[in-house]
DOVO-385307 format. One line per field, with one value per residue (C-alpha): residue number from 1; residue in one letter; x, y, z. Coordinates in steps of 0.1 Angstrom, whole numbers, padded with zeros to 4 digits, always signed. Example, Ala and Ser with C-alpha at 12.3 -4.5 7.8 and 13.67 -1.06 7.14 Angstrom:
BEGIN
num: c(1,2)
residu: c(A,S)
X: c(+0123,+0137)
Y: c(-0045,-0011)
Z: c(+0078,+0071)
//
This chain:
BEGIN
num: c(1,2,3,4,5,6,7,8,9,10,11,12,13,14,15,16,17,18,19,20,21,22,23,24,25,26,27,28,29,30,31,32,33,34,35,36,37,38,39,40,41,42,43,44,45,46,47,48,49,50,51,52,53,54,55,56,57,58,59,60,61,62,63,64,65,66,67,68,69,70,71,72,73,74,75,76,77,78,79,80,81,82,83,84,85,86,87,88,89,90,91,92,93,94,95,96,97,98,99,100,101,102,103,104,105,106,107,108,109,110,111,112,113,114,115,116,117,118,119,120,121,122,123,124,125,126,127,128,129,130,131,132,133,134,135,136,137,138,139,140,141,142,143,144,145,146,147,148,149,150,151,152,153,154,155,156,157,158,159,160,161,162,163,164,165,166,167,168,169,170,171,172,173,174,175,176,177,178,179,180,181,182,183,184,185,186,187,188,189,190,191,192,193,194,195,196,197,198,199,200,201,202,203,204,205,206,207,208,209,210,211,212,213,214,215,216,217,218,219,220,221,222,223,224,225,226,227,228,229,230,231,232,233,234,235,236,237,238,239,240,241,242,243,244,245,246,247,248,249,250,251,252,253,254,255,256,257,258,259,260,261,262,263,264,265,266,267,268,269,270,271,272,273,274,275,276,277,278,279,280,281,282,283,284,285,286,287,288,289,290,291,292,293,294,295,296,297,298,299,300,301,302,303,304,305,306,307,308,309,310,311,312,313,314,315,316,317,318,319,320,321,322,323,324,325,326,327,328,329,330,331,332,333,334,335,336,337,338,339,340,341,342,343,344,345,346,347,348,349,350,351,352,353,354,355,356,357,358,359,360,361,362,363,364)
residu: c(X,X,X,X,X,X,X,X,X,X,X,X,X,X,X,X,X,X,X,X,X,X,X,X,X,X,X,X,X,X,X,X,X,X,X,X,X,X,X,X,X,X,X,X,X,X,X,X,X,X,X,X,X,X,X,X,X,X,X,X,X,X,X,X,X,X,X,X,X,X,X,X,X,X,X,X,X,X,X,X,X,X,X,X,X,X,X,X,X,X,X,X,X,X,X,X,X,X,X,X,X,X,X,X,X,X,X,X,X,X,X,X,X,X,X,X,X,X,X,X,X,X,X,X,X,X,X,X,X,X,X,X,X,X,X,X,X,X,X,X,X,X,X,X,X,X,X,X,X,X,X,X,X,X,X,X,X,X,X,X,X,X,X,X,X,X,X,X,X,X,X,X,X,X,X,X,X,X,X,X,X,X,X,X,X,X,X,X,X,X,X,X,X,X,X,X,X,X,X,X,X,X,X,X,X,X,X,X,X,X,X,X,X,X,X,X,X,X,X,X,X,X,X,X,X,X,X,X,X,X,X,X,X,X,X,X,X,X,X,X,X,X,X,X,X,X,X,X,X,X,X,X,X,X,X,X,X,X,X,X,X,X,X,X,X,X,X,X,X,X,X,X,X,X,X,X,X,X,X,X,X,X,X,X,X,X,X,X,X,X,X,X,X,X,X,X,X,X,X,X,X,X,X,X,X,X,X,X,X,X,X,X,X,X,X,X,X,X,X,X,X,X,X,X,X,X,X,X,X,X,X,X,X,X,X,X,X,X,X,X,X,X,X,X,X,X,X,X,X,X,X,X,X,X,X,X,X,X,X,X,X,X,X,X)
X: c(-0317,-0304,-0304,-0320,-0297,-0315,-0309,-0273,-0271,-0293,-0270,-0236,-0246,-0251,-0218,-0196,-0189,-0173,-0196,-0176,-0185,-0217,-0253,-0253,-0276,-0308,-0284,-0257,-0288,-0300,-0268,-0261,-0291,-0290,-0257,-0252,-0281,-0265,-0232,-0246,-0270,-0243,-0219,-0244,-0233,-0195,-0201,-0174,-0149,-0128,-0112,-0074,-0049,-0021,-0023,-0004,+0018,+0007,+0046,+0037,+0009,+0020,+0001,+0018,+0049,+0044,+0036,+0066,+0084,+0071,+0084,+0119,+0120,+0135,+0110,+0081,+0100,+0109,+0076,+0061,+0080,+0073,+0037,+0047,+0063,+0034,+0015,+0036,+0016,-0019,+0001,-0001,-0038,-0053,-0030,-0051,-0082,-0077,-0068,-0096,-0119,-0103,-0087,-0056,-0029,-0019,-0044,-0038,-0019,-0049,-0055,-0020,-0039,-0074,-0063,-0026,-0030,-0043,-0070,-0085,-0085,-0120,-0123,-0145,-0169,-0178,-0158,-0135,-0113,-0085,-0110,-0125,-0159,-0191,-0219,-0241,-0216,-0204,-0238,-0245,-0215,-0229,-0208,-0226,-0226,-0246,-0239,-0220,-0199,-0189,-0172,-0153,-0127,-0123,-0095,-0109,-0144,-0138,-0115,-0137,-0162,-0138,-0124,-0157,-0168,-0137,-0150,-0185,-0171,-0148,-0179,-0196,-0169,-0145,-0110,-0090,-0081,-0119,-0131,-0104,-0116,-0150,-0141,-0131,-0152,-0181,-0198,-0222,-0197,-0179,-0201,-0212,-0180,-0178,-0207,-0201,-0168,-0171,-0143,-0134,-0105,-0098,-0067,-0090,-0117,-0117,-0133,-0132,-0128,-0089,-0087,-0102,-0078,-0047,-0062,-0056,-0022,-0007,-0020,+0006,+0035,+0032,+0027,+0059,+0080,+0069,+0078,+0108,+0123,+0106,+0096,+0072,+0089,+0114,+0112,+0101,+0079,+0083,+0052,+0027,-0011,-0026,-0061,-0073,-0108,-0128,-0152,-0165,-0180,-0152,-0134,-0106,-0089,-0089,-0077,-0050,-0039,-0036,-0016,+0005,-0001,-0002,-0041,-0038,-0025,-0054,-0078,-0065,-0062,-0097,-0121,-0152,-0160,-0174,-0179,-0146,-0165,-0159,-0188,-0182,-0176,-0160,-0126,-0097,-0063,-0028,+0002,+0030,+0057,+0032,+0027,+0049,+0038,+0069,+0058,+0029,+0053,+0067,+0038,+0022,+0032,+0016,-0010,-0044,-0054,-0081,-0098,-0120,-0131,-0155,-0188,-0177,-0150,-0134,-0109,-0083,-0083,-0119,-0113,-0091,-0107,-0138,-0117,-0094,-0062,-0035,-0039,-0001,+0001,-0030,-0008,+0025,+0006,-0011,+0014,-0013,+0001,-0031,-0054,-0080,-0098,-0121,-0152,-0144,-0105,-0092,-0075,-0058,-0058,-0040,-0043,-0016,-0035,-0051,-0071,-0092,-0121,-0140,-0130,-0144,-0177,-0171,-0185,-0198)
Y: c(-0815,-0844,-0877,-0907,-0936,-0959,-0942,-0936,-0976,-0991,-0971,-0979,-1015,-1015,-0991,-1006,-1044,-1049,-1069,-1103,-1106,-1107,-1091,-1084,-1111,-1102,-1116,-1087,-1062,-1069,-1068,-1034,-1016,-1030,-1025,-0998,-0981,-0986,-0972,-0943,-0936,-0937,-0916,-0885,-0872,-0874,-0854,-0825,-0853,-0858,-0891,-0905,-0882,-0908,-0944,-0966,-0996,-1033,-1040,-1075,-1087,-1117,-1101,-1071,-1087,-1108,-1076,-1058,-1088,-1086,-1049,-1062,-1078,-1053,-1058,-1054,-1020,-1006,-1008,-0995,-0964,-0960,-0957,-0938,-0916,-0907,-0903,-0874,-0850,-0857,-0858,-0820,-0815,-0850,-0840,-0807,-0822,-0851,-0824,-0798,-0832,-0842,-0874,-0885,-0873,-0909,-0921,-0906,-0934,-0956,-0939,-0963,-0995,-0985,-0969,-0977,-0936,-0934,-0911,-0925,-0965,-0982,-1012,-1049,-1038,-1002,-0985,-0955,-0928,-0924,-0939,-0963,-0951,-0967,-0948,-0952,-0938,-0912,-0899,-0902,-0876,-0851,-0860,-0858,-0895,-0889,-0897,-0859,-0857,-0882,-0863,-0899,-0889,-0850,-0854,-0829,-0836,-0875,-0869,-0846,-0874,-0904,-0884,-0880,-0910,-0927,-0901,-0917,-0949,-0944,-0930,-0963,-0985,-0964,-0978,-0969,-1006,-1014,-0980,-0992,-1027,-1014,-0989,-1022,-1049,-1030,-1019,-1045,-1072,-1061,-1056,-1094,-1107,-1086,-1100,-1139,-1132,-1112,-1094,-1056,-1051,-1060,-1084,-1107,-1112,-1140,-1156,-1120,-1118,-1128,-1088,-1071,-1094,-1079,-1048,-1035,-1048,-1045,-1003,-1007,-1020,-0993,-0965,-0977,-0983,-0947,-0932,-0954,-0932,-0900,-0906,-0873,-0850,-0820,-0828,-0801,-0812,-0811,-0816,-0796,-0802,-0772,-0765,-0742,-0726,-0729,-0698,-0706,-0741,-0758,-0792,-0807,-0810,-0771,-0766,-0792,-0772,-0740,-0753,-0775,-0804,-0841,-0848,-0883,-0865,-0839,-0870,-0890,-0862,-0851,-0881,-0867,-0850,-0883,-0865,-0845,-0813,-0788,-0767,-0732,-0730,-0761,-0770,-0790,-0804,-0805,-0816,-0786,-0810,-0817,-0784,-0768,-0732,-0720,-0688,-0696,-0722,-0691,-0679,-0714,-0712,-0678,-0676,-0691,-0696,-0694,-0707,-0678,-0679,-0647,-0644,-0616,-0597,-0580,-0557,-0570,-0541,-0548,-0587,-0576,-0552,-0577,-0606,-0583,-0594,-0575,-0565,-0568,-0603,-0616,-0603,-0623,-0651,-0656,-0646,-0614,-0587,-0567,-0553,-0568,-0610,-0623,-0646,-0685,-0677,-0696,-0668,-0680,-0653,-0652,-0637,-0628,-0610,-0635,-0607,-0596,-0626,-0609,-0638,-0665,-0659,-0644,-0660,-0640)
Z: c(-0189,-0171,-0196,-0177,-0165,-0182,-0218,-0208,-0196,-0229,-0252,-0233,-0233,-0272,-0280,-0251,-0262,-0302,-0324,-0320,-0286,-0295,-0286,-0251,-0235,-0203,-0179,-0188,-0194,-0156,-0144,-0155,-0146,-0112,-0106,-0119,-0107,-0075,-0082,-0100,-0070,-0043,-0070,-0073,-0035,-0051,-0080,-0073,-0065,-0094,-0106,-0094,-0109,-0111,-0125,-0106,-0123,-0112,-0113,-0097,-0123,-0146,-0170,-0170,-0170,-0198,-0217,-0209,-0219,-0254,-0254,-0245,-0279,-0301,-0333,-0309,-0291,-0326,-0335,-0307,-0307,-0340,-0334,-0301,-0322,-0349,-0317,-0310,-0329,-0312,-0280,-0267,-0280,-0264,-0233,-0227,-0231,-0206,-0180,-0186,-0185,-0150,-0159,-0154,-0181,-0183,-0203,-0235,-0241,-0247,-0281,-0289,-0278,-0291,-0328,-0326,-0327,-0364,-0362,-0395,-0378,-0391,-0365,-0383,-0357,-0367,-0342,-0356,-0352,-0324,-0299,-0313,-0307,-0314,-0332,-0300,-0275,-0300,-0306,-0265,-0259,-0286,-0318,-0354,-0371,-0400,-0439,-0440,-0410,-0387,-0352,-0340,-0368,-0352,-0332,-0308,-0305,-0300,-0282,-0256,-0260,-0244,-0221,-0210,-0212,-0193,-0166,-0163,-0161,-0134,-0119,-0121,-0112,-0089,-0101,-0136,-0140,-0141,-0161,-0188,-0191,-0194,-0223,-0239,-0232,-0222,-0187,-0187,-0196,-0163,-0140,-0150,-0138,-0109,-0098,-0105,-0093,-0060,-0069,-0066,-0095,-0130,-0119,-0101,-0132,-0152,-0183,-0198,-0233,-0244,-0260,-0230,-0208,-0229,-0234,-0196,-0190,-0222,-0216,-0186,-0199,-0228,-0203,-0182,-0209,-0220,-0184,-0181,-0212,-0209,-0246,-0240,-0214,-0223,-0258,-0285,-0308,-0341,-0358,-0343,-0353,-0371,-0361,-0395,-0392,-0426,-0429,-0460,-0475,-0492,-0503,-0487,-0520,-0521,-0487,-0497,-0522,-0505,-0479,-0504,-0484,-0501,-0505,-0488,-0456,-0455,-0461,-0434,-0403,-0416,-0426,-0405,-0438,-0454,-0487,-0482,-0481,-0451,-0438,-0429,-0393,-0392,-0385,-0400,-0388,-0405,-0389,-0398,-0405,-0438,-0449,-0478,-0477,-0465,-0462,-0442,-0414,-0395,-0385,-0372,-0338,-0327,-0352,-0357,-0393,-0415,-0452,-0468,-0499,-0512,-0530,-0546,-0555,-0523,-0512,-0491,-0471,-0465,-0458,-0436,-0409,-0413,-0397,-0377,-0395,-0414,-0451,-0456,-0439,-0462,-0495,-0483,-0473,-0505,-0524,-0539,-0560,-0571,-0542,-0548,-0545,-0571,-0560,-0554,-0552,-0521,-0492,-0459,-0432,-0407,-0371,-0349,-0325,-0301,-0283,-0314,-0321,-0350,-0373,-0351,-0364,-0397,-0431,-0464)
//
């Protein structure tokens, strides 16, 4: 069932805007259910059409000059691709979710500006993870914020959730430059100056706050200096993210020390788990280059892999036609000498056979 505008516009207007701007005030309120009433009347007979593909460069913005003038300095370029290059690891997972979403590839890149790509970034005004969501819009895309779990830290579910987002505002507004702003500053703090200003895109709005004013450009320069160097095309990457399935209720610590990863990393690519427990059915993420369980590293990139951890005591023969996996495999990867697994002892599985899905919903 369809959510009404107005719950989608109340709870954009108190997610969209960080807390030092301020409470939005009637005069923003107004302006964004009447404007955007409009828009989001006259977008319903578009709905198949899907957002610009390509994001073109304002090459003759000051703005965006002045930006890519502060790259030339070579402190400010090392550390950008420094942070470029942490990015790396998100880069091929937020990448596929952008496209099956319907927005353009290019603006994976924002996750740099919002989070400077730290997927455990805390903002003063209670926005978190990679995107720098709000608890309002977070819960308004289907995440879980609760005193357990909080989905703006899962790197996939948040980012499902902007992506979406981003959509719905380019739906309201029609143009990336404006959609971006908004994701910012807000949709009701742009549609305000679109309306005092009579203008039609971001470069000709003024008296918008001084971060949402840098916040578009400076997204730009980043993303030309990026295509400028092909800093993400033809390039293998190194550290791939590990998605690992936990089918039973553990801690992070545990999994940790499975996978003989330091604890701090495990923490940090996993802090929806507010009490650093992991329901069963629930997932967690480990970039490889982390992981010492040499083992366990040549069979990352064709495998999927799993946390189990019996009730009883079980045969691994029996563990093993349960989750359509191979005995032998489960023995080398856990290093097992007897047949045999006692109850709470910690056993990663791991499937090289895409086509068999008995594990997905497995748990004893």
């Amino acid at each position: 069932m369809r959510k009404s505008f107005f719950a989608i516009a109340s709870a954009l207007i108190l997610s969209g805007a960080p807390a030092v701007f301020g409470a939005p005030d009637n005069s923003i309120v107004s302006t964004v259910y009447s404007e955007a009433a409009i828009l989001l009347g006259s977008s319903t007979s578009q709905k198949s059409k899907l957002p610009n593909t390509k994001l073109s460069i304002p090459w003759d913005k000051p703005s965006f000059q002045f930006w890519l003038s502060y790259y030339k300095n070579n402190w400010n370029r090392m550390k950008l691709f420094s942070l470029l290059d942490n990015f790396k690891v998100f880069y091929p997972t937020v990448k596929r979710i952008f496209k099956e979403e319907g927005i353009p590839e290019d603006l994976v890149f924002l996750a740099v500006v919002e989070s400077n790509g730290n997927p455990s970034a805390v903002s003063k005004a209670g926005a978190a993870g990679l995107w720098q969501l709000m608890p309002a819009t977070a819960k308004l895309y289907g995440l879980k914020v609760n005193r357990y779990i909080d989905e703006r830290f899962d790197i996939e579910k948040s980012t499902h959730a902007a992506a979406k987002y981003l959509k719905y505002l380019h739906s309201l507004f029609g143009r990336w430059d404006l959609a971006i702003a908004a994701y910012n500053a807000g949709p009701g703090t742009i549609f305000k100056r679109l309306k005092l200003v009579g203008a039609e895109h971001f470069w000709d709005l003024t008296k918008l706050p001084d971060e949402t004013l840098n916040y578009v450009p400076k997204f730009y320069a980043i993303l030309s200096i990026i295509k400028e160097k092909s800093f993400f095309e033809n390039k293998k990457n190194s550290a791939a993210l590990l998605k690992i399935k936990v089918l039973s209720k553990t801690s992070l610590y545990r999994i940790s020390k499975k996978l003989k990863v330091p604890y701090y990393i495990t923490k940090r690519f996993n802090s929806q788990y507010r009490r650093r427990i992991v329901p069963a059915g629930h997932y967690v993420y480990i970039p490889s280059k982390f992981v010492k369980r040499t083992n366990l590293l040549k069979y990352i990139s064709s495998s999927k892999i799993y946390v189990y951890i019996p009730k009883k005591r079980e045969k691994i023969v029996s563990i093993a036609r349960r989750f359509g996996a191979d005995a032998k495999l489960i023995k080398e990867i856990n290093r097992l000498k007897r047949t045999v697994v006692y109850r709470g002892q910690t056993i990663l599985i791991v499937k090289t056979d895409y086509k068999k899905e008995a594990v997905e919903n497995g748990n004893s």
